[in-house]
C-alpha positions in Angstrom: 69.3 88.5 114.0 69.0 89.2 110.4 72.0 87.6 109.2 72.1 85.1 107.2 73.6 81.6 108.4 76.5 80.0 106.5 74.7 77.0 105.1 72.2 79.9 103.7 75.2 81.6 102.3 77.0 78.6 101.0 74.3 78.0 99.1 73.6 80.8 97.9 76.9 80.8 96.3 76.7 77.0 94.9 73.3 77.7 93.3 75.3 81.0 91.0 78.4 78.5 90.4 76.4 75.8 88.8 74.4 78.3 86.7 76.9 80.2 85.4 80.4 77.7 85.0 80.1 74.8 82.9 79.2 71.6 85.0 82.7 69.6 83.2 84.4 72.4 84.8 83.1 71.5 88.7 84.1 68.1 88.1 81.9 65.2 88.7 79.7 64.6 91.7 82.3 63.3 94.0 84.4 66.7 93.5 81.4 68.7 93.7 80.5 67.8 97.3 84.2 68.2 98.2 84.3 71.4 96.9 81.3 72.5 97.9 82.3 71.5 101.7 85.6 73.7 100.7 83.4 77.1 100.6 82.0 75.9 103.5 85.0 75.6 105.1 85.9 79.3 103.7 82.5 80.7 104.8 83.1 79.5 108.4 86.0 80.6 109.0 86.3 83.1 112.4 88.3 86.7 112.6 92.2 86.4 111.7 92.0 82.5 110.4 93.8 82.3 107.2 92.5 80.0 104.1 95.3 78.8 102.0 95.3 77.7 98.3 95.6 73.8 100.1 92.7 74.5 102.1 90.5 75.5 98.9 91.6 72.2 97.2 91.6 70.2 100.0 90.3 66.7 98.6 89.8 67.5 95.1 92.1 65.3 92.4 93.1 66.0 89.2 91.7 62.9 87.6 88.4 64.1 88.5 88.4 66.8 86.6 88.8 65.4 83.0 88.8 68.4 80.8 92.7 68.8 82.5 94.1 65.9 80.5 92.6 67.7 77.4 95.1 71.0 77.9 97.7 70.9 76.0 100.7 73.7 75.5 101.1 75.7 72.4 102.3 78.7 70.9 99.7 81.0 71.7 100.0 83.8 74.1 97.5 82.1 76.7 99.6 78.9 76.6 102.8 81.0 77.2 100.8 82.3 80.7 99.7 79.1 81.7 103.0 77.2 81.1 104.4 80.4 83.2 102.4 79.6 85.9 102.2 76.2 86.4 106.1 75.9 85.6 105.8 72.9 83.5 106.1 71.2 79.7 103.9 69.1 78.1 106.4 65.9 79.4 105.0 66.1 82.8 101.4 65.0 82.7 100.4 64.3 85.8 101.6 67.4 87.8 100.7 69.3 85.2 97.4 68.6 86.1 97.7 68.9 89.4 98.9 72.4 89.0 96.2 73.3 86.2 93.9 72.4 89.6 95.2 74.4 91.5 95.1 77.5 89.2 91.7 76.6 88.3 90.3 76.2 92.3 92.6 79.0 93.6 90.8 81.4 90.0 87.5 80.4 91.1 87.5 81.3 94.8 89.0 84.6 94.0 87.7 85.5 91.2 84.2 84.3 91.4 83.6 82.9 95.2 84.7 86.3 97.0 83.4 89.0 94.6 80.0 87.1 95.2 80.4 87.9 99.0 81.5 91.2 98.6 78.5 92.1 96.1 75.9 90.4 97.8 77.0 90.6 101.9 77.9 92.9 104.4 80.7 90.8 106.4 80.9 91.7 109.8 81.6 90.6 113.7 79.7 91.2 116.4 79.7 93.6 119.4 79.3 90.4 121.8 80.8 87.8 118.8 83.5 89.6 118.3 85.6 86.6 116.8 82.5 85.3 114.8 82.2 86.6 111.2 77.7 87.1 110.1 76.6 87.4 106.8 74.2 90.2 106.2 72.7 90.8 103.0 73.0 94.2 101.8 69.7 94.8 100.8 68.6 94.1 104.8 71.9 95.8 106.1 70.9 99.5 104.2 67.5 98.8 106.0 69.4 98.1 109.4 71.7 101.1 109.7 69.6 103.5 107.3 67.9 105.1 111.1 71.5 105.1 112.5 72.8 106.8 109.3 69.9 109.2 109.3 70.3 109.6 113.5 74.0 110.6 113.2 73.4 113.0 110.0 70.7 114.8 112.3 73.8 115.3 115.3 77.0 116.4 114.5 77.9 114.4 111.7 77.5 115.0 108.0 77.7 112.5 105.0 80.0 113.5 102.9 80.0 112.1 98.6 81.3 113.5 95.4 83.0 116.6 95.1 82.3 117.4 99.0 84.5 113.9 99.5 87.2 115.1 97.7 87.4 118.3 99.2 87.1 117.4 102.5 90.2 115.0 102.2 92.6 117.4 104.1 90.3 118.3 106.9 91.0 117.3 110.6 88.0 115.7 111.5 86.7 113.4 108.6 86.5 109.3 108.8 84.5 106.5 107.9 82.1 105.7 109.7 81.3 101.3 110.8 78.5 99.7 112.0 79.0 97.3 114.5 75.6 95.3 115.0 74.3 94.4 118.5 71.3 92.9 120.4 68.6 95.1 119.5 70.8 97.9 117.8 73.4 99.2 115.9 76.1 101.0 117.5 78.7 103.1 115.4 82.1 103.3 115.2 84.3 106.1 114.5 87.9 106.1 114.3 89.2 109.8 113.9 92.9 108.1 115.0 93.7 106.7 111.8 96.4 109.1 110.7 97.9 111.3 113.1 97.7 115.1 112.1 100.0 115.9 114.9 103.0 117.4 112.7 100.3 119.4 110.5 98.5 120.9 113.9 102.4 121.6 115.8 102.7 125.2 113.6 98.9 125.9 114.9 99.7 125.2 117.8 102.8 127.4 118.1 100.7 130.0 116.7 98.2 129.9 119.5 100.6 129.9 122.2 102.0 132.9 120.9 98.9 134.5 121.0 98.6 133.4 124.6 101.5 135.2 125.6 100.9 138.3 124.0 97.1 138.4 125.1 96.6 136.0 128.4 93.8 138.2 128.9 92.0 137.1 125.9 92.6 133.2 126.7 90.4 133.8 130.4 91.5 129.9 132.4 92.1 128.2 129.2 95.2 125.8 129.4 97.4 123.9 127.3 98.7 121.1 129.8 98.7 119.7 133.0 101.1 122.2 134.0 98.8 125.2 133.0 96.4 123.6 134.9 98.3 123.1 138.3 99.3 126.8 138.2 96.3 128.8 137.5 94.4 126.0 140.5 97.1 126.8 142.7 97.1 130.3 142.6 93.1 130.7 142.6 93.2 128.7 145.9 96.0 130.5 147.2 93.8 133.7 146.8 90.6 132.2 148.5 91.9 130.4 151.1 92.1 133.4 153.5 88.7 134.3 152.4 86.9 131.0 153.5 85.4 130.6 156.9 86.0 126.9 156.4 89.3 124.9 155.3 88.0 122.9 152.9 87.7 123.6 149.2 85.7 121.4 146.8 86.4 120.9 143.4 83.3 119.9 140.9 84.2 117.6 138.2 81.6 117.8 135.1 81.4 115.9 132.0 80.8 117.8 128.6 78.2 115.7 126.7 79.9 115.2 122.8 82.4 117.5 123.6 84.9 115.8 120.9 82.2 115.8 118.2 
């Protein structure tokens, strides 16, 4: 339960804004509470919602923002841009300044709102939450997964950074590696699906059933299907059965512990 909540992050986030933009530029305190309760808004939001450019202005007017009615176009390159983008002349005052506002909101979430997040929080779900996003901050999430990280490196996996990164880029059997946070835990995900390697593995393949039928000797009872499988049970049973004081014949089932790793 070390995540933080979202009035804790929302805070967090309104304490940088107001030290480092100029207050005229947050608008005066009507605007500030309604655009505060915008990041809110964005900070609660679950798995798959969206959060359109409406939703991040959603009460905030123009005429509260009075530096707006102070832009003016001119020449200059940055004018040029701006005229560009809010598709408008210096004759249309009042939507001009409605779309100035909406450049300036839609800038500021993300520009400044979600590169906060992303520098300062590990953003995740839940194994039992799983449509529930949790804040963690990164300084307490490296302390969280570093005995997972340090677990899996003393198995089968291997971390893998710089050159060895690179290099390994072609293998089979690389893939990031997620944390997924639980009760008392951390369990971790690996997805080694991502990209099939099918078509690269088919001449391999071919190789090694060629080899098969050159040298069966050499492959004992391994099999390549269900088929292979079938055959080489059928056959053994056909060859004991007239051995066996009893009719029945038991087949054992065992599970290979990490056999995929």
């Amino acid at each position: 339960e070390a995540y933080c909540t979202h009035q804790q992050v929302v805070s967090f986030i309104w304490a940088v804004l107001t030290r480092i933009i100029p207050q005229p530029f947050l608008g005066n305190p009507s605007s500030k509470r309604a655009l505060r309760m915008n990041i809110w808004k964005f900070i609660r939001l679950r798995r798959f919602e969206t959060f359109q450019v409406t939703d991040c202005i959603g009460e905030l007017k123009a005429p509260e923002y009075s530096w707006l009615s102070k832009i003016g176009f001119t020449g200059c390159f940055c004018s040029v841009l701006l005229r560009e983008e809010t598709g408008l002349s210096n004759g249309m005052e009042e939507q001009k300044q409605n779309n100035l506002l909406h450049c300036w909101i839609s800038w500021l979430f993300s520009d400044i709102v979600i590169p906060l997040i992303n520098t300062y929080f590990y953003v995740t779900e839940r194994e039992t939450k799983r449509y529930d996003v949790f804040y963690y901050p990164k300084s307490v999430w490296r302390n969280l997964t570093s005995n997972t990280v340090a677990s899996l490196n003393a198995q089968s996996f291997k971390i893998l950074c710089g050159t060895s990164r690179r290099a390994i880029k072609h293998l089979y059997r690389s893939s990031r590696v997620r944390f997924l946070p639980k009760a008392k835990d951390i369990r971790p995900l690996v997805n080694f699906k991502a990209q099939s390697k099918d078509g690269t593995l088919n001449k391999c393949h071919l190789v090694i059933k060629k080899l098969r039928d050159d040298n069966p000797e050499m492959f004992g009872s391994s099999v390549f299907d269900y088929d292979g499988v079938y055959k080489n049970l059928s056959s053994f049973m056909s060859s004991v059965r007239g051995q066996l004081k009893e009719s029945k014949i038991y087949i054992v089932v065992a599970d290979v512990s990490k056999a995929f790793d």
